[in-house]
NULUM-28122 format. One record per residue: x, y, z of N, C-alpha, C in turn; residue number from 1. Coordinates in steps of 0.05 Angstrom, whole numbers. Atoms other than C-alpha are relative to their C-alpha. Layout:
REC      nxx      nyy      nzz     caxx     cayy     cazz      cxx      cyy      czz   seq
REC        X        Y        Z        X        Y        Z        X        Y        Z   NUM
...
//
This chain:
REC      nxx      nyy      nzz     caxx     cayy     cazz      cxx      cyy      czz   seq
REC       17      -24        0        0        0        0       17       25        0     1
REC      -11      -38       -6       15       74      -13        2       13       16     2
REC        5      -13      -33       25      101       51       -2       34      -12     3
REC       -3      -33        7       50      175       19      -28       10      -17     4
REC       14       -2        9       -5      167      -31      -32        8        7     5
REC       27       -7      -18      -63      157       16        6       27       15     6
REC        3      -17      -16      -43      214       58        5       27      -13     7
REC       -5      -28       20      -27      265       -6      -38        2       -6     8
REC       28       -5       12     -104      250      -28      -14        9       22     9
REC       14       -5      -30     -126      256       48        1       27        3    10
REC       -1      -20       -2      -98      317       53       -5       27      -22    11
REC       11      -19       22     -112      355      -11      -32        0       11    12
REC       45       -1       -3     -195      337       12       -3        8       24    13
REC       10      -19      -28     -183      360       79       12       27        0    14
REC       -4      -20        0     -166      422       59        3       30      -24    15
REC        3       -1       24     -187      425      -10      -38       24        8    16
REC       24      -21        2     -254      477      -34      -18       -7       16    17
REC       31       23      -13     -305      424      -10       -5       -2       30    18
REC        3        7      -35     -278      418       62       -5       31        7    19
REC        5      -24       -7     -282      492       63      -24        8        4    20
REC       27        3        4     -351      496       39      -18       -8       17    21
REC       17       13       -9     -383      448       79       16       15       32    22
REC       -9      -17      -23     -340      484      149      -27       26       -8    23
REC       18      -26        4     -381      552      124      -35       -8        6    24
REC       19       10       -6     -438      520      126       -6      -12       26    25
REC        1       11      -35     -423      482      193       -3       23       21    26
REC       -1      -26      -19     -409      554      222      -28       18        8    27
REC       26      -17       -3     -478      576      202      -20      -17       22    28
REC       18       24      -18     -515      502      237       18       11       31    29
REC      -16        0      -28     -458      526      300      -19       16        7    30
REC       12      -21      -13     -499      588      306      -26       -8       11    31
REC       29        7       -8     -573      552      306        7      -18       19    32
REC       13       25      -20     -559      483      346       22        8       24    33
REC      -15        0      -19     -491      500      378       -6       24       23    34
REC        0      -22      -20     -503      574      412      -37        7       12    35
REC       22        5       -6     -573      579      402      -15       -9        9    36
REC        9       21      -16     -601      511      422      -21       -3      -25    37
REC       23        9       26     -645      506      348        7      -27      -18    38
REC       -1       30       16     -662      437      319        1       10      -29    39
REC        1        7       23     -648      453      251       19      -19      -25    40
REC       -8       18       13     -650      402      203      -11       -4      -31    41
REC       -3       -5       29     -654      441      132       23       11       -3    42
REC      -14      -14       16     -590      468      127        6        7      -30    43
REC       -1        6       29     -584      447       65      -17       19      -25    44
REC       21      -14       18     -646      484       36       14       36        4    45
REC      -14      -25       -2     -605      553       57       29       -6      -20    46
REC      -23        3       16     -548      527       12      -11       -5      -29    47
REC        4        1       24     -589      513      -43      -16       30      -11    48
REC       19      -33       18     -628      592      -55       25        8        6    49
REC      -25      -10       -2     -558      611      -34        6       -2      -28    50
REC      -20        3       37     -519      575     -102      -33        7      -19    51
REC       26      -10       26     -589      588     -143       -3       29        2    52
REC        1      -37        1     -591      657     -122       20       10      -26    53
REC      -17       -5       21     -523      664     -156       -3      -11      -32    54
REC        4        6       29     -539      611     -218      -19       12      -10    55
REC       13       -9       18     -598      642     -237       -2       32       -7    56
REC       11      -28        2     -591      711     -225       33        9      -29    57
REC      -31       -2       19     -519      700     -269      -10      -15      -29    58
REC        5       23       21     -549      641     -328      -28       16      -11    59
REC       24        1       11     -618      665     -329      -10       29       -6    60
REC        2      -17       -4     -622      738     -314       19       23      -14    61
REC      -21      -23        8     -556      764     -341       11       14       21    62
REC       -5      -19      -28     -536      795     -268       29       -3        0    63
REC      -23        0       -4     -465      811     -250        0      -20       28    64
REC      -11       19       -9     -434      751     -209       -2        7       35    65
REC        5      -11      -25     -433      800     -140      -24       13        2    66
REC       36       -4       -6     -505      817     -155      -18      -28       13    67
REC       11       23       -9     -520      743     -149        1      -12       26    68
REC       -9       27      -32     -487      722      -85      -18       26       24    69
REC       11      -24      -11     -527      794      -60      -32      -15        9    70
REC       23       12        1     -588      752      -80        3      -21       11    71
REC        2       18      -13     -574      693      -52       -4        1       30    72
REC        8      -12      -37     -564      724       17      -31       12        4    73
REC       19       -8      -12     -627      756       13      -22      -25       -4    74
REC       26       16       -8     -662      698       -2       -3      -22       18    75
REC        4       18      -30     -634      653       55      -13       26       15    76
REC       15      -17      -25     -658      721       97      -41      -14        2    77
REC       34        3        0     -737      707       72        6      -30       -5    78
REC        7       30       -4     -724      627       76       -1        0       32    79
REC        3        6      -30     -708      639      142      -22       26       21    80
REC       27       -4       -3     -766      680      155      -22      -15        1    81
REC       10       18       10     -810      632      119       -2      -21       24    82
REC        1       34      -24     -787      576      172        2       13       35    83
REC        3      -13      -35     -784      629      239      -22        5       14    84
REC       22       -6      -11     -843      659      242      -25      -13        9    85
REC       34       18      -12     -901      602      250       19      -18       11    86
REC      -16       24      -15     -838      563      288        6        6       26    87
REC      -20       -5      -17     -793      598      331      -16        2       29    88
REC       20       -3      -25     -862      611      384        3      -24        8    89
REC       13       24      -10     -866      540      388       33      -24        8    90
REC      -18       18       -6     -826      471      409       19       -3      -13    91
REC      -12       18       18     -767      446      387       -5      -15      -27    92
REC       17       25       14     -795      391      357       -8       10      -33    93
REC       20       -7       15     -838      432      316       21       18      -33    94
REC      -18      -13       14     -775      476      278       11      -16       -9    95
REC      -16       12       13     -740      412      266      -22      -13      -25    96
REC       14        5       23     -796      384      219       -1       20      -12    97
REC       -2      -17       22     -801      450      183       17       -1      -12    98
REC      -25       -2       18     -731      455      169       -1      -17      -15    99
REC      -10       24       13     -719      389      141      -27        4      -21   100
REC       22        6       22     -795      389      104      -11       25      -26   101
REC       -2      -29       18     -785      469       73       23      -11      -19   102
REC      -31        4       15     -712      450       52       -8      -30      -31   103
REC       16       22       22     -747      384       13       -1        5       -8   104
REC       18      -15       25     -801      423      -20       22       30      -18   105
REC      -21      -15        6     -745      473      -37        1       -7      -29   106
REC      -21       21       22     -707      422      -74      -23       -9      -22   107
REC       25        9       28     -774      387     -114      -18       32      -15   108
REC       22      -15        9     -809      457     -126       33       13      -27   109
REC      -26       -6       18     -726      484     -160        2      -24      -24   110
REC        4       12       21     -737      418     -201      -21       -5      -14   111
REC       31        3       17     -806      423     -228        6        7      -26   112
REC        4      -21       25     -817      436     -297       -9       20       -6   113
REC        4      -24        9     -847      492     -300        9       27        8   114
REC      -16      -18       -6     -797      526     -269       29       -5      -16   115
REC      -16       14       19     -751      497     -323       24       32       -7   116
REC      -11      -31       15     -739      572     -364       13       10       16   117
REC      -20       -9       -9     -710      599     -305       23      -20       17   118
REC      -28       14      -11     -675      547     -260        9      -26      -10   119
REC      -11       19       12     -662      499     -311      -15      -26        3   120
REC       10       24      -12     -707      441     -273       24      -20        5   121
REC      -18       20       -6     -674      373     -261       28        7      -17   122
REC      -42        3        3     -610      390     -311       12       21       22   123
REC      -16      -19      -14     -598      448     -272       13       28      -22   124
REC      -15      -16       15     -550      511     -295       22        0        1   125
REC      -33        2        4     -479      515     -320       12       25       -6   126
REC      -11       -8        9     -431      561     -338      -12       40       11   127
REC        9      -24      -23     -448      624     -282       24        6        5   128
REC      -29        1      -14     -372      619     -258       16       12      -15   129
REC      -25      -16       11     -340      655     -311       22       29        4   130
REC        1      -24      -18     -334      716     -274       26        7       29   131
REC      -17       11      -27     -300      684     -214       29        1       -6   132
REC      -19        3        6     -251      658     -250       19       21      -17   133
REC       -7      -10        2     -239      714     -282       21       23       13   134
REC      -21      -15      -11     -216      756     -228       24      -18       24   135
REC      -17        5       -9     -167      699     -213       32       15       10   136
REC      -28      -24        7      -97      740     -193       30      -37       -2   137
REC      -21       16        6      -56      671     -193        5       -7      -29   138
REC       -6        4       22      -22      661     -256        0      -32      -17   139
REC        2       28        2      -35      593     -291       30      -14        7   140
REC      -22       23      -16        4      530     -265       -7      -13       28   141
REC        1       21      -23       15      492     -212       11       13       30   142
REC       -4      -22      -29       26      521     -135       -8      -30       24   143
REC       -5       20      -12       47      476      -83       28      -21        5   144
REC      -26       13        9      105      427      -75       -1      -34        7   145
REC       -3       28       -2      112      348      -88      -34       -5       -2   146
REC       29        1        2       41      320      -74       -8       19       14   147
REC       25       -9      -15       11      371      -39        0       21      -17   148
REC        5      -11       17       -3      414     -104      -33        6      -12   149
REC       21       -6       10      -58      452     -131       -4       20      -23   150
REC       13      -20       26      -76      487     -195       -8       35        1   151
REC       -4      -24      -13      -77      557     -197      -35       10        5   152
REC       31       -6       -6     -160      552     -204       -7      -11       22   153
REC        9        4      -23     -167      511     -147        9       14       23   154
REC      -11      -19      -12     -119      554     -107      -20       25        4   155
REC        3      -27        9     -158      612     -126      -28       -9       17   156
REC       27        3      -10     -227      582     -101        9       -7       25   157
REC       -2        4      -30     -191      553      -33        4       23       18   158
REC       -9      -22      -18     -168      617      -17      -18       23        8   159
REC       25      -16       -7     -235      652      -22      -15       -9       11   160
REC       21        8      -14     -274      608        9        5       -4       27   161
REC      -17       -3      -29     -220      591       74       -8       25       -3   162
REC        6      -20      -13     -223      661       68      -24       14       13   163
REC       31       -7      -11     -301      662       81       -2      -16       27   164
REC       -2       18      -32     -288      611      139       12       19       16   165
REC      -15      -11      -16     -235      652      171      -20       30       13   166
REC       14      -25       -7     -278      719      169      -24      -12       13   167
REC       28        6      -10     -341      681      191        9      -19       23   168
REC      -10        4      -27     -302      651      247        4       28       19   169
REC       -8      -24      -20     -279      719      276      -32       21        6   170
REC       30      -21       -5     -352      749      260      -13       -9       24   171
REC       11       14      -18     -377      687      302        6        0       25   172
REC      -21       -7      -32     -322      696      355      -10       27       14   173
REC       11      -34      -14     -341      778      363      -46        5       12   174
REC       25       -5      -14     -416      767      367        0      -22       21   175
REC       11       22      -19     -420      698      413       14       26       20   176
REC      -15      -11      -18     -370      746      453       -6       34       10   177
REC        2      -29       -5     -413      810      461      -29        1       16   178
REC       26       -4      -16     -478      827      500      -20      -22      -22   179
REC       18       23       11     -516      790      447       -3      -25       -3   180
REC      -17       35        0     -476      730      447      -12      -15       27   181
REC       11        7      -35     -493      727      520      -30      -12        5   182
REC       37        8       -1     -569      724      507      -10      -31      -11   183
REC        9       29       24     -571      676      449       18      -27       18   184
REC       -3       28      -11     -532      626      499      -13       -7       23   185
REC       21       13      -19     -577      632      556      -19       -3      -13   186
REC       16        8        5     -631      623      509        7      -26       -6   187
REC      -16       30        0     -600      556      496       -6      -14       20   188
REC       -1       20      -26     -594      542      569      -26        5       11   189
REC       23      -16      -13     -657      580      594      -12       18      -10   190
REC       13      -20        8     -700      613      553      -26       15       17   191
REC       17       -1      -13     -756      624      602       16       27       22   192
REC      -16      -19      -19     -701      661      648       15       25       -8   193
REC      -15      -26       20     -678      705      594      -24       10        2   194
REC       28      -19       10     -760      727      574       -8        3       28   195
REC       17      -12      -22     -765      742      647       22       30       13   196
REC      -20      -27       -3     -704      786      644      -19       27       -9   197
REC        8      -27       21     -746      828      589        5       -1      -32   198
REC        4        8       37     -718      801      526      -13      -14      -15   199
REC       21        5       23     -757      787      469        9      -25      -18   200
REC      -21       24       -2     -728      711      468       -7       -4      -43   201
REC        0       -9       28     -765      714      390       18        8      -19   202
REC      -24      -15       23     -725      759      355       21      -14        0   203
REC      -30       14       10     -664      737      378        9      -22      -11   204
REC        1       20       10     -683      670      354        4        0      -27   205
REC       -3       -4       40     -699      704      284       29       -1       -7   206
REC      -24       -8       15     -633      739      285       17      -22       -5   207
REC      -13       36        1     -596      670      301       -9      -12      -30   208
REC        8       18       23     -641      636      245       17       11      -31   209
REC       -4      -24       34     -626      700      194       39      -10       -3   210
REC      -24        2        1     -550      694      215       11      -23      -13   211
REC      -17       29        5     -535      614      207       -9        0      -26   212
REC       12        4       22     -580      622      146       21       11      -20   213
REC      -11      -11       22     -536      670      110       29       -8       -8   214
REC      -28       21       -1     -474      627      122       -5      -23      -12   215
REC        2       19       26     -509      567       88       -6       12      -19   216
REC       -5       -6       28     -522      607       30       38       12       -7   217
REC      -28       -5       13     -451      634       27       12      -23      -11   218
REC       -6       28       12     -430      555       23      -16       -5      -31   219
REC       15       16       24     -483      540      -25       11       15      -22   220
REC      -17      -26       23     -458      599      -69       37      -12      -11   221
REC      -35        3        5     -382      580      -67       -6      -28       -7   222
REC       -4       24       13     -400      506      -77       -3       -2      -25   223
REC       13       -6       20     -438      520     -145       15       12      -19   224
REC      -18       -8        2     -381      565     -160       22      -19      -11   225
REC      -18       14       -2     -336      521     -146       10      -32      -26   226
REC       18       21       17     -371      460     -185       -7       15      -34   227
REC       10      -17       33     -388      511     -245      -16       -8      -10   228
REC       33       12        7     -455      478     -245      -17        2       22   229
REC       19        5      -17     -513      468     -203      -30       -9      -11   230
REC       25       19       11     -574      412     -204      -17        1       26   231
REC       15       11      -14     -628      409     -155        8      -23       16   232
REC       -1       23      -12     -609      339     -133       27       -5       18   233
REC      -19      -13      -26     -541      368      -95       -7       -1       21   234
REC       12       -4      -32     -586      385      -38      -14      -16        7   235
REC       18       19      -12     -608      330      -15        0       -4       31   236
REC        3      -11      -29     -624      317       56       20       -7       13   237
REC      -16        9      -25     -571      275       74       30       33        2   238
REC      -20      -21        6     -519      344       57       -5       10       32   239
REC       -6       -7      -34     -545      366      130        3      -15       16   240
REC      -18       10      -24     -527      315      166       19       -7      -11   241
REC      -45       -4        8     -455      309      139        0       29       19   242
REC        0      -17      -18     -469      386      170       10      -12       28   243
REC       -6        6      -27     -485      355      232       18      -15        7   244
REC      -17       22       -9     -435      301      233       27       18        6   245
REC      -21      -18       -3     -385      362      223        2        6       24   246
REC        5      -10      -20     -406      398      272        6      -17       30   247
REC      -11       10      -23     -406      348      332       25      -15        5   248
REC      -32        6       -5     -348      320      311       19       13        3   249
REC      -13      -16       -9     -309      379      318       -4       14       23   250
REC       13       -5      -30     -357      408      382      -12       16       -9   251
REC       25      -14       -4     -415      442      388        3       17       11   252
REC      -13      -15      -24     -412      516      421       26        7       -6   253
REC      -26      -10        6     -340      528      393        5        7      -22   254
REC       -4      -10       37     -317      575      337       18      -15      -11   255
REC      -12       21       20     -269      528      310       -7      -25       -4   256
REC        7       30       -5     -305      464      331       -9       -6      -42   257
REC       18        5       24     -351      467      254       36       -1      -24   258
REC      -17       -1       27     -278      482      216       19      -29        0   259
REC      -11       25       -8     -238      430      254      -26      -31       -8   260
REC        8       21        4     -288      382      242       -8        7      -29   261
REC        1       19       25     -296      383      172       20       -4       -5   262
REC      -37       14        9     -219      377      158       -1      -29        5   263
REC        3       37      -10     -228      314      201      -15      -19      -20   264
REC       20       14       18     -287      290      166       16        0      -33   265
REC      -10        6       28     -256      303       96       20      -18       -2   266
REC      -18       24        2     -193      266      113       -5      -26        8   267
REC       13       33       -9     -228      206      143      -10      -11      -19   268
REC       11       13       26     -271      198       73       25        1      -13   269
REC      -26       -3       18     -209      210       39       16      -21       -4   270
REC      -13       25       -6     -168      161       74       -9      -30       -4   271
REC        9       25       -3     -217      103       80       -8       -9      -27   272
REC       12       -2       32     -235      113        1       26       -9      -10   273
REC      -16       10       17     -159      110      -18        2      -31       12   274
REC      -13       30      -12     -138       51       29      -22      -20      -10   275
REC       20       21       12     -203        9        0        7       -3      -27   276
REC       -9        3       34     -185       23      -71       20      -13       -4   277
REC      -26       14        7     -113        1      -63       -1      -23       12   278
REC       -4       38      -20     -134      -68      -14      -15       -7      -24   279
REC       15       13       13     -183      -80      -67       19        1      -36   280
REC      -19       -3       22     -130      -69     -130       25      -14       11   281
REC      -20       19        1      -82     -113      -96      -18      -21        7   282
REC       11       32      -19     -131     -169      -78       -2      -13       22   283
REC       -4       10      -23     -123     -170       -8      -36       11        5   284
REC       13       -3        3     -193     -149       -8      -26       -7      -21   285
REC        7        0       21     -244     -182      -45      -28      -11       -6   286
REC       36        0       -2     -316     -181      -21      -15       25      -12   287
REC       16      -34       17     -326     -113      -46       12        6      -20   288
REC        1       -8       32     -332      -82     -113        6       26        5   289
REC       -1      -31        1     -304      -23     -128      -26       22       -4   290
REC       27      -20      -10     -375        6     -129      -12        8       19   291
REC       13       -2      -33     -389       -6      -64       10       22       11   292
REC       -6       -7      -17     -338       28      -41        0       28       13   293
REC       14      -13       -6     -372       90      -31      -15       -2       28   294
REC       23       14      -19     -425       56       15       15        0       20   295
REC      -12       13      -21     -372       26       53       12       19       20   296
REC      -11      -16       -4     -333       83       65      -10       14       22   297
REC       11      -22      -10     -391      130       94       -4      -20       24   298
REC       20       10      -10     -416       64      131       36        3       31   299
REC      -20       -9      -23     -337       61      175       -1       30        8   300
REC        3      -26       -9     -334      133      181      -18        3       22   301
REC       25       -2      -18     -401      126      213        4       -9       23   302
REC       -9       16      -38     -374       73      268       17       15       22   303
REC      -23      -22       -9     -316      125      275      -13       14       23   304
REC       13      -24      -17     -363      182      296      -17       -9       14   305
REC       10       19      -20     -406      129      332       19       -3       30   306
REC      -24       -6      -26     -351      123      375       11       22       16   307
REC      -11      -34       -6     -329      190      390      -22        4       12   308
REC       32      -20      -15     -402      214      409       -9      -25       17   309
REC        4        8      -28     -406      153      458       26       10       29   310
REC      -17       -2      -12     -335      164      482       14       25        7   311
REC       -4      -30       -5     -330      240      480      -18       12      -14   312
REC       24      -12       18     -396      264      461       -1       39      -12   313
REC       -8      -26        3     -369      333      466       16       13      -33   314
REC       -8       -6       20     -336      330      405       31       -1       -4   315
REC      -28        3        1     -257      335      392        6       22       26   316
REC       -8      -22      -28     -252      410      425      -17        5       10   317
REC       27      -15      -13     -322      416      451        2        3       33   318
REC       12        1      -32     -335      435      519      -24      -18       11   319
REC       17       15       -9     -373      377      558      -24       14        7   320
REC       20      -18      -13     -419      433      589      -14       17      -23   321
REC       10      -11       35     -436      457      517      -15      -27       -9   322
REC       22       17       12     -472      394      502      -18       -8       28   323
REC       13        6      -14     -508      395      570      -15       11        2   324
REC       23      -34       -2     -566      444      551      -25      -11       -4   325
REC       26       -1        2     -637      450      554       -8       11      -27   326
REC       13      -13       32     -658      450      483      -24       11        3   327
REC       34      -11        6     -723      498      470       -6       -7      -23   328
//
């Protein structure tokens, strides 16, 4: 076996566009389940009006490229309206079926036909990204050294999108860390003891919802981007829990917990993908088909983080007392 090999592919995907992407997105679910205490379980549907904001307002509309990602933010703002206002009064319970059953209908109403003319239906839209790449500043070639090399286009997309992690880590760090930060975590622990302070436990719920929301559209945007396409059938449901699997596997409640755990997570699929391919291409392996090994992959990973969330449910850096809350 390749030892250098597995751990050149491991590491290009943990730290490659994708792991970035799906962190941005983790940062926005940190804000609803980790500080907040909100069951949501559409992220996904905020990542897909996010990248459609940009493909259609770029493919279908003719819009400049920073007009689109303008639109996408505003329309995670009114998705997450859409899912606050007949929710956020009520249970738990009651927010986590919305999310997950809005984010659905999302996805089947973006593939209907008769929404074909503008968002393309099931093929989807292509060729929105020219823009991007245009204001690459790296010069073509290669950047990097030995295996750990990258192209000057993928370079160019890792470094904008880390760079949307990094700024949406410090945004996350300055608000959890200011009078408002304060609220939205006793609403977490005690919402009842906050609305008897005087605050208007509501809103701040919205703003939470509005905030994590506009962080999965930034993902959904940069993925789409990234991909130089986008289909309906991307967002599917399981895309939020990979979210969630991020998220507690790095910790819940911590601004780096959502970035740290997808690095992890990307190099774990990474790893257990190459080392199957090369047991199963030398024959020491030979109950599974290289088709499987997809399946198989997600199905160890899964025992992985099975383990971890019996054996440190907290997460890698989570604080134990960060997963001991009174969900509302």
């Amino acid at each position: 076996m390749d030892i250098l090999q597995v751990l050149a592919d491991a590491t290009r995907s943990a730290i490659g566009p994708v792991a970035a992407v799906y962190a941005l997105a983790a940062i926005g679910l940190n804000m609803h389940f980790g500080y907040t205490g909100l069951l949501n379980f559409g992220q996904v549907g905020f990542m897909l009006v996010g990248g459609y904001g940009v493909a259609v307002s770029v493919s279908t509309f003719g819009l400049p490229l920073g007009v689109g990602f303008l639109i996408g933010i505003a329309s995670a703002v009114a998705l997450a309206l859409v899912l606050g206002l007949p929710t956020l009064r009520l249970r738990a319970d009651y927010l986590a079926i919305t999310t997950i059953a809005v984010a659905e209908v999302a996805r089947l109403i973006y593939r209907a036909e008769f929404l074909r003319d503008i968002t393309g239906g099931v093929y989807g839209l292509q060729s929105f990204s020219t823009a991007f790449y245009q204001w690459n500043p790296f010069p073509s070639g290669t950047y990097g050294f030995g295996w750990l090399s990258f192209s000057a286009r993928d370079l160019w997309v890792m470094t904008v999108t880390w760079g949307l992690v990094l700024v949406g880590s410090a945004v996350m760090w300055l608000l959890i860390h200011s009078p408002w930060g304060r609220v939205i975590k006793g609403i977490r622990e005690d919402e009842d003891a906050v609305r008897s302070l005087g605050k208007n436990v509501f809103v701040y719920k919205m703003q939470s919802l509005i905030i994590g929301g506009v962080f999965g559209a930034l993902a959904g945007a940069m993925l789409v981007v990234n991909q130089q396409t986008i289909t309906p059938d991307q967002f599917m449901p399981q895309v939020t829990f990979y979210l969630w699997a991020i998220l507690l596997l790095g910790g819940a409640g911590r601004t780096l917990g959502p970035v740290l755990g997808s690095v992890v997570m990307w190099f774990l699929l990474s790893v257990t993908d190459s080392v199957l391919r090369q047991l199963i291409a030398a024959d020491v392996i030979t109950f599974i088909a290289s088709s499987e090994i997809g399946g198989v992959r997600h199905a160890l990973v899964g025992v992985a983080l099975l383990v971890l969330i019996i054996f440190r449910p907290q997460g890698l850096i989570g604080n134990r007392k960060e997963m001991l809350i009174n969900v509302k």
